[in-house]
C-alpha positions in Angstrom: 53.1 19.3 27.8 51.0 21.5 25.9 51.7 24.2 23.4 51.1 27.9 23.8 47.6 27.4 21.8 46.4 24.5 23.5 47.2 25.7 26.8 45.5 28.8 25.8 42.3 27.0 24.8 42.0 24.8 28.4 42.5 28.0 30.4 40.0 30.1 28.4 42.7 33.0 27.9 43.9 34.3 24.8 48.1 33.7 23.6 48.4 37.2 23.7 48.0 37.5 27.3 50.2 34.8 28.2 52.9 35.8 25.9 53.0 39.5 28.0 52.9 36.9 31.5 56.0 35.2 30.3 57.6 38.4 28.8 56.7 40.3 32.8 57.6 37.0 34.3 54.9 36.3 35.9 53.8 32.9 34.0 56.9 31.3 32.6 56.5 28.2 29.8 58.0 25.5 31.9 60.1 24.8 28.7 60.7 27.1 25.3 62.2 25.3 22.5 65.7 26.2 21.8 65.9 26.5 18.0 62.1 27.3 17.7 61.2 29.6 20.2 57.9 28.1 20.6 56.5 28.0 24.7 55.4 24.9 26.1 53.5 24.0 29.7 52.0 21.8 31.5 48.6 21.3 33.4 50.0 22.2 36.9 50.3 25.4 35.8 46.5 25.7 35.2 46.8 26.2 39.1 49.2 29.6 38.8 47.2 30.5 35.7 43.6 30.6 37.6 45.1 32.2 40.6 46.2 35.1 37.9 43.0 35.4 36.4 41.0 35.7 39.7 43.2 38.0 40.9 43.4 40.3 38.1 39.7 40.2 37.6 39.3 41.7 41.2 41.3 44.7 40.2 44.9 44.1 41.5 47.6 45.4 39.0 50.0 42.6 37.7 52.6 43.4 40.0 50.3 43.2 42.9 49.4 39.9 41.4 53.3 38.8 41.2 53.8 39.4 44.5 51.0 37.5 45.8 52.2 34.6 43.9 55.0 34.7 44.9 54.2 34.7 48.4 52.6 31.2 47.5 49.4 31.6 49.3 47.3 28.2 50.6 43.8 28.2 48.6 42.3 29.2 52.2 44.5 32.3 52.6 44.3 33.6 48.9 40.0 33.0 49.5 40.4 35.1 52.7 42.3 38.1 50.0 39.5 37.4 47.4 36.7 37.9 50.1 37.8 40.9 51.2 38.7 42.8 47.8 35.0 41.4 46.9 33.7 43.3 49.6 35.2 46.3 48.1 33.8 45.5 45.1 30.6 45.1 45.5 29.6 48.6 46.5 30.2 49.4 42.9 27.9 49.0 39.7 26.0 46.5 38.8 28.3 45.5 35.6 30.5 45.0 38.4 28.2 41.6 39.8 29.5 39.4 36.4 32.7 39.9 37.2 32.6 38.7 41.0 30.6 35.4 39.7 33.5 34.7 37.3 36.0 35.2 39.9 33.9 32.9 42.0 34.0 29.8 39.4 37.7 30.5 39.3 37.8 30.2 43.1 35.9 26.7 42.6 38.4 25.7 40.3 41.2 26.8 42.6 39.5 24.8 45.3 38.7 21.6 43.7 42.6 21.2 43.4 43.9 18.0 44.7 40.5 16.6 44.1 39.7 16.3 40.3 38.7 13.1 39.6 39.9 12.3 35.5 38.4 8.9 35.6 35.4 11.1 34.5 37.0 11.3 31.1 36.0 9.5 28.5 37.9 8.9 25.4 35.3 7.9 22.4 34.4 8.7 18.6 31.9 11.4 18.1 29.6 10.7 14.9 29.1 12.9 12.0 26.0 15.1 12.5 23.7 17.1 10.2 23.1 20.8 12.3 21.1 23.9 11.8 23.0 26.5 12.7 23.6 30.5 13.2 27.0 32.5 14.1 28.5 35.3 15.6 31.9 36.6 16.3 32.3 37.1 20.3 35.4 39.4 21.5 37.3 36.4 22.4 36.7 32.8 24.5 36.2 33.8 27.7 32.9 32.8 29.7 31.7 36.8 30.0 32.2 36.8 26.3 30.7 34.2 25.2 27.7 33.9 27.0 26.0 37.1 25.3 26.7 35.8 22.2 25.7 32.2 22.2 22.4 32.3 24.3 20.5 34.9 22.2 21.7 32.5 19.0 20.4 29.8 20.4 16.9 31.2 21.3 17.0 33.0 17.4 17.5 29.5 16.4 14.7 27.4 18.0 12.5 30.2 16.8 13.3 29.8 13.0 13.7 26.0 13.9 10.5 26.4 14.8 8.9 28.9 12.2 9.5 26.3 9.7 7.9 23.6 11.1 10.8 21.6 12.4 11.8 19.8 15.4 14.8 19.4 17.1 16.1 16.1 17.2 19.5 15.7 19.8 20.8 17.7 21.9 22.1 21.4 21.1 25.7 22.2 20.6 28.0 25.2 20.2 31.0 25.1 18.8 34.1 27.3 18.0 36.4 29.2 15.1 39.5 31.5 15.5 38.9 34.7 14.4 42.3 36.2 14.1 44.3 36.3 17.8 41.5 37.3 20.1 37.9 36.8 18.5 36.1 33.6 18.1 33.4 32.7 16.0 30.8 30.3 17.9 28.1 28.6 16.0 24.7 27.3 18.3 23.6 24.6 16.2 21.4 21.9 16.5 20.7 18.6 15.0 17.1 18.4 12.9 15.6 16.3 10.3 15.8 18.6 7.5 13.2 18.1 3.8 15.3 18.0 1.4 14.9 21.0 -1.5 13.8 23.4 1.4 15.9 26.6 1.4 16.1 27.7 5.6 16.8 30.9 7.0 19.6 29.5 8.4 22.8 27.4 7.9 22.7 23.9 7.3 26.3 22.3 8.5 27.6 19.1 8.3 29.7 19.0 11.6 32.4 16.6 10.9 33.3 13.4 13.0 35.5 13.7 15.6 38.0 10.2 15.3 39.2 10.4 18.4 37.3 13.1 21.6 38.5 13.4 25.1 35.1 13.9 26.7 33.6 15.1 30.4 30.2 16.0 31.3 30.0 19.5 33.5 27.6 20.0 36.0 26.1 23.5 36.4 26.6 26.9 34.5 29.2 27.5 32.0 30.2 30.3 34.0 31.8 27.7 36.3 33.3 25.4 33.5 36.9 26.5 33.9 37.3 23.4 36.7 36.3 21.1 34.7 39.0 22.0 31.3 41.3 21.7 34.0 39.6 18.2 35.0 40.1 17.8 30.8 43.7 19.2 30.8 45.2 17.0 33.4 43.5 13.6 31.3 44.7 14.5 28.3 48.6 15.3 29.5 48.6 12.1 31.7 48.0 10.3 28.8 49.7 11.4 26.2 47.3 12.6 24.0 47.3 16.4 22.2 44.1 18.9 21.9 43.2 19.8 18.5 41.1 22.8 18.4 38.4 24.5 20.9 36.0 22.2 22.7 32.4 21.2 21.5 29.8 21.4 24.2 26.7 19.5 23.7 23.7 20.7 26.2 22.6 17.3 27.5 19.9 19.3 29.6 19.6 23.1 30.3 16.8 24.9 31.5 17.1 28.8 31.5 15.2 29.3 34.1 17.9 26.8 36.2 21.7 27.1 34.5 23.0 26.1 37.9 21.2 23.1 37.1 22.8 22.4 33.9 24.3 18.9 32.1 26.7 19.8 29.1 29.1 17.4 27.7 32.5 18.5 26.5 34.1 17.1 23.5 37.8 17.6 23.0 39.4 16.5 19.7 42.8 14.6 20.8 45.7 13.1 19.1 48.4 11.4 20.1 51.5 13.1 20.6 53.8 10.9 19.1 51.2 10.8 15.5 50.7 15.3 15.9 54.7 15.8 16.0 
């Protein structure tokens, strides 16, 4: 089981939100601690929590949500819904277009049930690396949020990379901080060979080891990355281990021209449960 944080982090919502879905009843913990209060669930609720999502992304009110949950739709009837409140949709303006494609990768997700293969994981150490980096807040984790945040970094950051006669040595990475309940701060960094007694016009970070990573490559955007933290999820309750923090992604290969055609590698920091408790 996972706590109300870690769950948080592999569904790509905030606490807040699933605190008020408990408190309306419409995404109970599967167990709450007696003496501490404290919410726990599991990854088979992942399912329940992307069906939420979609659904409130496409405009239904959270009782009209409830009810459709609890009429415990098939993923082909709940797609026929989704089609048709899309249609509705998209007569309206263009801002309108981002949020159908994120219902859409939760509607991949939804679909892919029964079918995520976790032999995909791997469990390995990730080394110590040497990263120039910049950062930004973004309004929370969420795909629609980050995005806008992290590309523009990245492309300020080859440029400076660049302006000071640099190269990039490894692939990219972004990575990601708390700020307060909602926020987070996400850092695009990159690994170089740095001169030493240079000053840079950006950060220079030493991104720490990680002992112990739960890791998956994603194919495709990362507007569509939700199926595969559940793919991560599911490996990491089956055996045992616990997540520590948000995710690193490394971009393996990504062309900007082609995201669809993107290769990023997600690294999860684990423990076991039995060493976190």
């Amino acid at each position: 089981m996972f706590t109300i944080g870690e769950f948080a982090r592999l569904g790509r919502v905030s606490v807040r939100m699933l605190r008020h879905y408990d408190n309306i009843g419409l995404l109970r913990p599967v167990r709450v601690d007696e003496a501490s209060g404290y919410r726990h669930y599991d990854a088979a609720q992942l399912r329940d929590l992307n069906r939420v999502v979609a659904l409130k992304e496409l405009g239904f009110t959270l009782e009209q949500v409830r009810e459709i949950i609890e009429e415990k739709l098939t993923s082909e009837e709940l797609r026929g819904m989704l089609r048709l409140r899309r249609a509705q949709l998209a007569a309206q303006i263009s801002a309108d277009t981002d949020r159908l494609d994120r219902v859409e990768a939760r509607l991949r997700t939804i679909e892919r049930e029964g079918h995520m293969n976790t032999e995909d994981v791997i469990l390995k150490p990730v080394p110590r690396v040497r990263v120039a980096e910049l950062s930004a807040v973004a309004a929370s984790y969420a795909s629609q949020d980050i995005g806008p945040v992290v590309q523009p970094l990245f492309v300020e950051l080859c440029r400076r990379i660049d302006d000071a006669g640099l190269r990039i040595a490894a692939p990219t990475i972004a990575y990601y901080e708390p700020v307060g309940e909602e926020q987070v701060m996400v850092h695009a960094a990159a690994p170089v060979a740095l001169e030493s007694g240079r000053e840079y016009d950006f950060d220079v970070v030493d991104l720490p080891a990680l002992d112990t990573a739960a890791t998956v490559v994603h194919h495709g955007t990362m507007d569509e990355v939700d199926r595969t933290f559940q793919t991560l999820a599911f490996w990491i309750e089956e055996h045992g281990y616990t997540s520590i923090g948000h995710a690193r992604e490394v971009y393996l290969d990504y062309d900007g021209a082609a995201p669809e055609r993107g290769v990023t590698e997600l690294q999860v920091l684990v423990s076991r449960q039995d060493v976190v408790s």
